[in-house]
SENU-280732 format. One record per atom (N, C-alpha, C, O): x, y, z; residue in one letter. Coordinates in steps of 0.2 Angstrom, whole numbers. Layout:
// residues N
u,v,w,resn
X,Y,Z,a
...
//
This chain:
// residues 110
u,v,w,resn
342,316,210,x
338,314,206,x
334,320,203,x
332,324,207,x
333,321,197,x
330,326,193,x
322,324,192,x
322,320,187,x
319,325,193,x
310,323,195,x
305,329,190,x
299,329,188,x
311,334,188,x
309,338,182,x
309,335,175,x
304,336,173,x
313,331,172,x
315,327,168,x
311,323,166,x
310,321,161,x
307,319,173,x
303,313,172,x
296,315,169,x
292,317,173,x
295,313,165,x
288,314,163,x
283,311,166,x
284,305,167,x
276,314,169,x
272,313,173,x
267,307,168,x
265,306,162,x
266,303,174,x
264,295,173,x
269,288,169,x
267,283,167,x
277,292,167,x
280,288,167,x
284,282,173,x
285,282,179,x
285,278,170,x
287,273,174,x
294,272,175,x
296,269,180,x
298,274,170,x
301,274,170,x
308,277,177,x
306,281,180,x
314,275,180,x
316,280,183,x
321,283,181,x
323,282,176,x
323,288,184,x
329,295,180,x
334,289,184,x
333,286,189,x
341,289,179,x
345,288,179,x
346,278,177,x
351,274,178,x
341,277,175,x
341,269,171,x
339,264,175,x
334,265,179,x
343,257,174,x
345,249,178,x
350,253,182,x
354,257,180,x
347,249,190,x
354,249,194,x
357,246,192,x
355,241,189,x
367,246,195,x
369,243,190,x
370,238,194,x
375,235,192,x
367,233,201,x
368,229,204,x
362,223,199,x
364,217,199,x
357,224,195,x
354,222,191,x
359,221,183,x
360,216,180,x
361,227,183,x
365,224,175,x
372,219,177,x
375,215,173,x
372,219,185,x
377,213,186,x
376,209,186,x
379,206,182,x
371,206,188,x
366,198,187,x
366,197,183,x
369,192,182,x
363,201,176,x
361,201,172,x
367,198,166,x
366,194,162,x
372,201,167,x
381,197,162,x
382,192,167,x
385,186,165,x
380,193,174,x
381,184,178,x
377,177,175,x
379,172,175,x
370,179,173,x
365,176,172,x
366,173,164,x
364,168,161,x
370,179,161,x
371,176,154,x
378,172,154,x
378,167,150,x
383,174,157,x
391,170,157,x
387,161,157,x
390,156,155,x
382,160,161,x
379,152,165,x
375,151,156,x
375,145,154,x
373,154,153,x
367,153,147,x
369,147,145,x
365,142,145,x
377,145,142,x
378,138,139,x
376,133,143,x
374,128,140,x
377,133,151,x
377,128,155,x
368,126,156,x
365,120,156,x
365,133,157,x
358,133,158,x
352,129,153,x
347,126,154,x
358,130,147,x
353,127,141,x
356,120,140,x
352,117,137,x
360,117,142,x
362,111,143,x
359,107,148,x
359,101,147,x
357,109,155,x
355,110,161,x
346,107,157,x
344,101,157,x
343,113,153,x
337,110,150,x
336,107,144,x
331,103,145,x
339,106,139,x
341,100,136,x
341,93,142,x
336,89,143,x
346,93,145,x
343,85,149,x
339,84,153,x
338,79,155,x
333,90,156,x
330,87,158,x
322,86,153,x
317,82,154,x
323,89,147,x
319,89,142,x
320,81,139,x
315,78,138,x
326,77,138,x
328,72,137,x
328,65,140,x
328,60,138,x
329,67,150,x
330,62,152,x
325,63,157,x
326,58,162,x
321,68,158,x
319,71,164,x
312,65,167,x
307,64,164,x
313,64,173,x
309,59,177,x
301,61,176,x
297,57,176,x
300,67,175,x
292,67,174,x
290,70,167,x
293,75,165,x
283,68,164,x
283,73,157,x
282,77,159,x
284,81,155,x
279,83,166,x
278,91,166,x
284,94,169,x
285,99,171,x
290,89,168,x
296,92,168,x
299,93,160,x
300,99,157,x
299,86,157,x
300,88,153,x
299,92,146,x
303,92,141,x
290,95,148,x
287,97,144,x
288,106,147,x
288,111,143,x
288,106,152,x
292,113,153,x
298,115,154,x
298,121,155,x
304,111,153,x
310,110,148,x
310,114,142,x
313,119,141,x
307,110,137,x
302,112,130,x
303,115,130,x
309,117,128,x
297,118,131,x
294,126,131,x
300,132,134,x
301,138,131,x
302,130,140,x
309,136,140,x
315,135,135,x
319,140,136,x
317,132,131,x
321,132,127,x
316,135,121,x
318,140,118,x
310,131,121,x
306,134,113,x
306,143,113,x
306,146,108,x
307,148,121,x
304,152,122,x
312,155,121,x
311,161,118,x
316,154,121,x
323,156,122,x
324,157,116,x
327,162,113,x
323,151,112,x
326,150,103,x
321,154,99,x
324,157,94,x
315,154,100,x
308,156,95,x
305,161,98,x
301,165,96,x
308,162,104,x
303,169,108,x
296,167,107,x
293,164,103,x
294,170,114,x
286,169,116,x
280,170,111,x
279,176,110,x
276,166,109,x
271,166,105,x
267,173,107,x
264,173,112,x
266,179,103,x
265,183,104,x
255,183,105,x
251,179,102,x
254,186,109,x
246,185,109,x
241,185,105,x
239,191,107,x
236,184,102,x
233,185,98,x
226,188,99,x
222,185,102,x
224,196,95,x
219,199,97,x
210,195,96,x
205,197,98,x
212,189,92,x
205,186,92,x
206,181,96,x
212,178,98,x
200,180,98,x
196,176,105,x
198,170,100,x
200,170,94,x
198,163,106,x
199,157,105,x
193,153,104,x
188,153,108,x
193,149,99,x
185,146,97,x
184,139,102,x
185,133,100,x
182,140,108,x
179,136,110,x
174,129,109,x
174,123,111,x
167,133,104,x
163,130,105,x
162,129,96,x
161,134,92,x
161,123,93,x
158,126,85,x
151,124,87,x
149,122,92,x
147,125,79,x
141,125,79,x
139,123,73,x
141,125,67,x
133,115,73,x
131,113,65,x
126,118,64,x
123,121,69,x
123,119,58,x
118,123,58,x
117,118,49,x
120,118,44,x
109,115,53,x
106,112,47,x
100,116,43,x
95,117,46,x
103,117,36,x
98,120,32,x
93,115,31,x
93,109,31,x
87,118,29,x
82,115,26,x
81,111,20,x
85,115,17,x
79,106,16,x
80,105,11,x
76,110,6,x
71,114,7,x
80,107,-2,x
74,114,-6,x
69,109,-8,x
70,103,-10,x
62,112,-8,x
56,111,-11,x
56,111,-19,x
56,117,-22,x
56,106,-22,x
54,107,-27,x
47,111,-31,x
42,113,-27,x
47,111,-36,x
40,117,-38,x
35,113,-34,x
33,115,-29,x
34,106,-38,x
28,102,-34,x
26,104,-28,x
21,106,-26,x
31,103,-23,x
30,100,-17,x
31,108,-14,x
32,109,-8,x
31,113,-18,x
29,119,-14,x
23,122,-15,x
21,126,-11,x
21,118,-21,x
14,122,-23,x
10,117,-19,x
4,119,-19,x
12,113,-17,x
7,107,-13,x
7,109,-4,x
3,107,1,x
12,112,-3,x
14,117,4,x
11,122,5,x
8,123,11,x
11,127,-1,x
11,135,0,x
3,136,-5,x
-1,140,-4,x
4,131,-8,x
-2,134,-16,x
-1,136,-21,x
5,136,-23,x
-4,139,-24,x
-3,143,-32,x
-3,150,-28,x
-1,155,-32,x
-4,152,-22,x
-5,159,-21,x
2,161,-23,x
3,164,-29,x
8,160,-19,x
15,164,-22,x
20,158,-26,x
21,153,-23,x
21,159,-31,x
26,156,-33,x
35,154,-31,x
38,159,-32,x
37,151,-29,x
41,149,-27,x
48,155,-29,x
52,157,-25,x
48,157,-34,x
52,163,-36,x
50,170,-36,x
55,174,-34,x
45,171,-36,x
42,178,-32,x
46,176,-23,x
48,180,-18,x
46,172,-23,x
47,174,-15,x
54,174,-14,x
56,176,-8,x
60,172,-17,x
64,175,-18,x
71,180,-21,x
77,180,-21,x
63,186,-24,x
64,190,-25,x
66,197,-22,x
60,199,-23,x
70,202,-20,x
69,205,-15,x
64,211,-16,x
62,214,-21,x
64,212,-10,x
56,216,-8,x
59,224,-9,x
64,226,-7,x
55,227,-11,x
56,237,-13,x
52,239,-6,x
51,245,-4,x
//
């Protein structure tokens, strides 16, 4: 092993996949037709729904690939927020007075 080559804080290791992993790995895929037939019935005929809703989702995951993550937060909670109603002239001048007029006030301030 060459420990030169390897760049410091990688993870990777010198010299690849062992190749008893790349074996599995064409064993694991020759079985794919069977696999997916295998979750097809139990998605179909499967004795419980958390069987066959995680059937589902591994086929959905194989065909569509995993929903990738999203960098915004998930909205848990909404919120109403009641505005005020508007005052008419009258009933502001019957509030406030003749000191500020309803439009003077919003006006923005220097």
């Amino acid at each position: 092993m060459d420990w030169a080559t390897v760049r410091e804080g990688s993870v990777r290791k010198p010299g690849g996949r062992p190749k008893v992993v790349t074996e599995i790995r064409q064993l694991a895929r020759e079985r794919g037709p069977e696999a997916i037939a295998a979750l097809v019935k139990v998605m179909t005929k499967g004795k419980s729904e958390a069987a066959r809703v995680a059937a589902a989702n591994a086929l959905l995951d194989r065909g569509w690939g995993r929903p990738k993550p999203s960098d915004e937060p998930e909205i848990t909670h909404r919120y109403v927020v009641e505005l005020p109603r508007v005052l008419t002239k009258a009933e502001w001048q019957e509030k406030y007075g003749s000191i500020v007029e309803p439009t003077a006030a919003l006006e923005p301030t220097r």
